[in-house]
MIMAR-265509 format. One record per residue: residue in one letter; chain; x negated, y, z of N, C-alpha, C in turn. Coordinates in steps of 0.1 Angstrom, whole numbers. Layout:
# MIMAR-265509
<torro resn="a" chain="A" n_px="X" n_py="Y" n_pz="Z" ca_px="X" ca_py="Y" ca_pz="Z" c_px="X" c_py="Y" c_pz="Z"/>
...
This chain:
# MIMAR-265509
<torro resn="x" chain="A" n_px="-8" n_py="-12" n_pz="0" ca_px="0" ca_py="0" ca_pz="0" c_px="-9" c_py="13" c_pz="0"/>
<torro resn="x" chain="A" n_px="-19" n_py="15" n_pz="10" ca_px="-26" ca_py="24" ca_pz="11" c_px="-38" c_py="24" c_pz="-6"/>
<torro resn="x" chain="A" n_px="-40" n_py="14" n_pz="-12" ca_px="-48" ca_py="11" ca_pz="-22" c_px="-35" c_py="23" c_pz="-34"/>
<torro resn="x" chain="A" n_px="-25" n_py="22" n_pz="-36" ca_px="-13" ca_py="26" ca_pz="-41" c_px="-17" c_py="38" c_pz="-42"/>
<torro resn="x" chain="A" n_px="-14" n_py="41" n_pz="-29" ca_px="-7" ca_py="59" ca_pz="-26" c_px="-22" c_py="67" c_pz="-32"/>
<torro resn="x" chain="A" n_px="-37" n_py="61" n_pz="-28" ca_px="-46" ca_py="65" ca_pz="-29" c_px="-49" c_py="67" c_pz="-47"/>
<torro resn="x" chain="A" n_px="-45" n_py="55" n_pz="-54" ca_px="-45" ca_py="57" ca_pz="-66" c_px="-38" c_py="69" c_pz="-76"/>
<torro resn="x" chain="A" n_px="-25" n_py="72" n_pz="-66" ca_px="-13" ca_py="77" ca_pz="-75" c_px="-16" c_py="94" c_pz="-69"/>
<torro resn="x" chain="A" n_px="-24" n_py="95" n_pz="-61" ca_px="-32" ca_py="111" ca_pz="-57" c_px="-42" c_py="115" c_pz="-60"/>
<torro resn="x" chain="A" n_px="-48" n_py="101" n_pz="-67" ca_px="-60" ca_py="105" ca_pz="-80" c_px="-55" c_py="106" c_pz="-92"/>
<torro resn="x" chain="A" n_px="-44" n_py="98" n_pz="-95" ca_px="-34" ca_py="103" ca_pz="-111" c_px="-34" c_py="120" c_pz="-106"/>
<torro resn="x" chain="A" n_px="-26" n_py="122" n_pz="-97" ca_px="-20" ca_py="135" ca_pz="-97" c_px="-31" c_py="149" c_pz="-99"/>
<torro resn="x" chain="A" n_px="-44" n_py="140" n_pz="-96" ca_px="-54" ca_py="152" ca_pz="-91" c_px="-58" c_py="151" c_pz="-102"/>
<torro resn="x" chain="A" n_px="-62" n_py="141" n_pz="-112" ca_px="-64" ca_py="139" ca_pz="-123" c_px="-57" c_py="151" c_pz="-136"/>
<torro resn="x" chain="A" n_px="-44" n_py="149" n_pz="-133" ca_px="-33" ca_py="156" ca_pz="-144" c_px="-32" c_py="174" c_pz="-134"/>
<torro resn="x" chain="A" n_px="-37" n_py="173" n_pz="-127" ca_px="-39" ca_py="191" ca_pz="-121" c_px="-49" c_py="195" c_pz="-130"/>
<torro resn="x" chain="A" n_px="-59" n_py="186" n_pz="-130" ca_px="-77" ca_py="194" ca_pz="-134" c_px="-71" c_py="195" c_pz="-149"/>
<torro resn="x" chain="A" n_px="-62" n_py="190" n_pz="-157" ca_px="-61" ca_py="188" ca_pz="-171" c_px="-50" c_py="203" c_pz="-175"/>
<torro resn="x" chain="A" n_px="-47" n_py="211" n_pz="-167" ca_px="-32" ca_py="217" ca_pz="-166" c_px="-42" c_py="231" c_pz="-172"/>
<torro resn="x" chain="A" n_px="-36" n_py="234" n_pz="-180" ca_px="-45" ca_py="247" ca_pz="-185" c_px="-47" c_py="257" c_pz="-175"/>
<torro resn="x" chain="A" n_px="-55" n_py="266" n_pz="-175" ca_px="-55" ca_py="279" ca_pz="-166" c_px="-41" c_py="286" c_pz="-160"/>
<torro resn="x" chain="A" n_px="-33" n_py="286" n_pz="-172" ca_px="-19" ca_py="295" ca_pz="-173" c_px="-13" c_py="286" c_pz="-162"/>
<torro resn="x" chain="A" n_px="-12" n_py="275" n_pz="-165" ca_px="-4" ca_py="267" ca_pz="-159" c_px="-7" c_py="267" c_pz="-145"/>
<torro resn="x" chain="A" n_px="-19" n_py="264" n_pz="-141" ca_px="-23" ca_py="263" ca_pz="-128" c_px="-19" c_py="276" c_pz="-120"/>
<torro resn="x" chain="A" n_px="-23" n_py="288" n_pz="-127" ca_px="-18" ca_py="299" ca_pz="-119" c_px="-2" c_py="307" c_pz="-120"/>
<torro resn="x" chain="A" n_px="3" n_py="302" n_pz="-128" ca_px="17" ca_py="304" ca_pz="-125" c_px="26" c_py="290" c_pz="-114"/>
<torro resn="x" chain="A" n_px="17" n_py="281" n_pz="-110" ca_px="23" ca_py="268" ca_pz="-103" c_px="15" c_py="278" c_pz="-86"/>
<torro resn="x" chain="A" n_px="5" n_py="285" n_pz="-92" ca_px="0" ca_py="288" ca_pz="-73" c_px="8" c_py="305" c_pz="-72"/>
<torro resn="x" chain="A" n_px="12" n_py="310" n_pz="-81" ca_px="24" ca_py="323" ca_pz="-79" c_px="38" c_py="313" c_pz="-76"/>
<torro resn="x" chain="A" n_px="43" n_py="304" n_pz="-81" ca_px="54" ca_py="300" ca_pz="-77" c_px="53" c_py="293" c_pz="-59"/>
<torro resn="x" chain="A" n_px="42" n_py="290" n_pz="-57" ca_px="38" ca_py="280" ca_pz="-45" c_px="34" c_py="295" c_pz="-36"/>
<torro resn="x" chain="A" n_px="31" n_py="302" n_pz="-41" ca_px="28" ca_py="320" ca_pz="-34" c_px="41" c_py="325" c_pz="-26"/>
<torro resn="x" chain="A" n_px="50" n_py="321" n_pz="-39" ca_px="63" ca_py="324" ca_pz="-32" c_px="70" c_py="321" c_pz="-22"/>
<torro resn="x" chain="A" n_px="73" n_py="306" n_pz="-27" ca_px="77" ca_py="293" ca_pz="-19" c_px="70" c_py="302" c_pz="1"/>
<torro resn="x" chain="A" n_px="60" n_py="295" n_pz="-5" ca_px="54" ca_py="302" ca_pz="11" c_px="57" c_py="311" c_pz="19"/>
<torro resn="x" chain="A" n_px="56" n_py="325" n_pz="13" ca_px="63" ca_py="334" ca_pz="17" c_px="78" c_py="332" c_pz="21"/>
<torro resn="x" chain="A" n_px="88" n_py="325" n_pz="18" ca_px="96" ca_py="323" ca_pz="21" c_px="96" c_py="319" c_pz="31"/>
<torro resn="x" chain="A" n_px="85" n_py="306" n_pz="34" ca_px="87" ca_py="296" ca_pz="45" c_px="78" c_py="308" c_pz="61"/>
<torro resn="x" chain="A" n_px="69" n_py="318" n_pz="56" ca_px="64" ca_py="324" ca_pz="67" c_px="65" c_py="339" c_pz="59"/>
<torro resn="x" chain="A" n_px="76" n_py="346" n_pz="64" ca_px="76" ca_py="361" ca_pz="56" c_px="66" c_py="367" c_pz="64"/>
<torro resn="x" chain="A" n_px="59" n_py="365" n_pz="76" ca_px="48" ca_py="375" ca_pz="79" c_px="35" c_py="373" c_pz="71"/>
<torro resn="x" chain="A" n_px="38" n_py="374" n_pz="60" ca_px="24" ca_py="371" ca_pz="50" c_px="26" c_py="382" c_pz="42"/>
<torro resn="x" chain="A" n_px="38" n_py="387" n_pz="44" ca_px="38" ca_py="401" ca_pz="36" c_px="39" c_py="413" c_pz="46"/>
<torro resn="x" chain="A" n_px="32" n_py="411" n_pz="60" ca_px="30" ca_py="426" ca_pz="69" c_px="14" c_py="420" c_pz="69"/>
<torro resn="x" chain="A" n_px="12" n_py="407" n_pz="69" ca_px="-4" ca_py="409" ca_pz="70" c_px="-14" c_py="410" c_pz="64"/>
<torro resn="x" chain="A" n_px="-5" n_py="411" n_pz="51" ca_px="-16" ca_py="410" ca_pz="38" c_px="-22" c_py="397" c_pz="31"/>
<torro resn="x" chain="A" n_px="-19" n_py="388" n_pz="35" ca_px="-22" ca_py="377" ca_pz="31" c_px="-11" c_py="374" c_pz="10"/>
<torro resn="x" chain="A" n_px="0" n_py="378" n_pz="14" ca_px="6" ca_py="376" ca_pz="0" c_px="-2" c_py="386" c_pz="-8"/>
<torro resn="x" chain="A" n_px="-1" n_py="398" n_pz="-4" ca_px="-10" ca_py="406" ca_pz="-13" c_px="-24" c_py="408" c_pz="-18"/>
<torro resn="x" chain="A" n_px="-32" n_py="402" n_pz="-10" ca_px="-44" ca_py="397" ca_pz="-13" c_px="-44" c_py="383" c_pz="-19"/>
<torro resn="x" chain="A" n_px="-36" n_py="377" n_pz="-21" ca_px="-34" ca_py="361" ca_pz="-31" c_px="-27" c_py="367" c_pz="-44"/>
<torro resn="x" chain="A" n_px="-12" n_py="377" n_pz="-43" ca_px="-10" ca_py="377" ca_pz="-51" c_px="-22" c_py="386" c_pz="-60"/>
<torro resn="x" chain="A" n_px="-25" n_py="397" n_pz="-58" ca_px="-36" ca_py="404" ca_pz="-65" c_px="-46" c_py="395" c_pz="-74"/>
<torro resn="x" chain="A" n_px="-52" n_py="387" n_pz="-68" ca_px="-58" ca_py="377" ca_pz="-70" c_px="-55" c_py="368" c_pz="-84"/>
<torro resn="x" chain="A" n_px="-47" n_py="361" n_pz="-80" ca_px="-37" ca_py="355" ca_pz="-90" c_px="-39" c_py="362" c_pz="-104"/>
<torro resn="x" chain="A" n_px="-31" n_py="374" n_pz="-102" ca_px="-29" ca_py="384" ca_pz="-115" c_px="-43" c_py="387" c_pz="-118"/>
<torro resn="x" chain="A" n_px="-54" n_py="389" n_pz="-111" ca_px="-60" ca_py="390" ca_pz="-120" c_px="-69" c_py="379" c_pz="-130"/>
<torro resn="x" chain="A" n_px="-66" n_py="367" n_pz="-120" ca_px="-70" ca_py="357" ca_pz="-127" c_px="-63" c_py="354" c_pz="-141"/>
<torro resn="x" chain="A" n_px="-47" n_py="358" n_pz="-141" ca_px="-35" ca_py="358" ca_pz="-153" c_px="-41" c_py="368" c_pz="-166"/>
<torro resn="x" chain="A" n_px="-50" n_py="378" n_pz="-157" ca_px="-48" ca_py="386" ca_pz="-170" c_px="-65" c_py="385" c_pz="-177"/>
<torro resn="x" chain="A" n_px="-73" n_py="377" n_pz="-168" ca_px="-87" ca_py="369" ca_pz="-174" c_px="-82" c_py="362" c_pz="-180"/>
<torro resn="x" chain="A" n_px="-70" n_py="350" n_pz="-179" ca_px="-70" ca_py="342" ca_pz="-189" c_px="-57" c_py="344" c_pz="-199"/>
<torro resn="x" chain="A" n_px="-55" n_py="359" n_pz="-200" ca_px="-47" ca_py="366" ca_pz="-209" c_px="-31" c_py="351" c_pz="-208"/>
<torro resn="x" chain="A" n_px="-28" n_py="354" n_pz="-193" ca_px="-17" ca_py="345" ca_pz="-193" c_px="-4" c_py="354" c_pz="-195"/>
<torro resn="x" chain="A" n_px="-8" n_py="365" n_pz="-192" ca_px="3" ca_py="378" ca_pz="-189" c_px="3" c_py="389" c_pz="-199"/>
């Protein structure tokens, strides 16, 4: 069982590294959000703002935006 789960989280990690730039960074702004939802003091402490920032600029290096 543990041989399984181990395998099927190297598939997944496998098909992350394969996920184009765009992809990856619009999956960590949706997961940005998500979060914030789950802890809204990320947006008095700066933490969403310094990720989101981040992000976009990575979006607009890989001319995702």
């Amino acid at each position: 069982m543990r041989v399984r789960a181990a395998l099927s989280l190297a598939a997944l990690a496998l098909l992350t590294a394969c996920a184009s730039p765009c992809d990856r960074i619009r999956d960590d702004l949706r997961q940005l959000n998500a979060d914030t939802v789950r802890d809204p003091a990320m947006l008095t402490d700066g933490r969403y703002l310094t990720r989101f920032q981040d992000l976009t600029a990575q979006g607009i290096e890989h001319s995702c935006f």
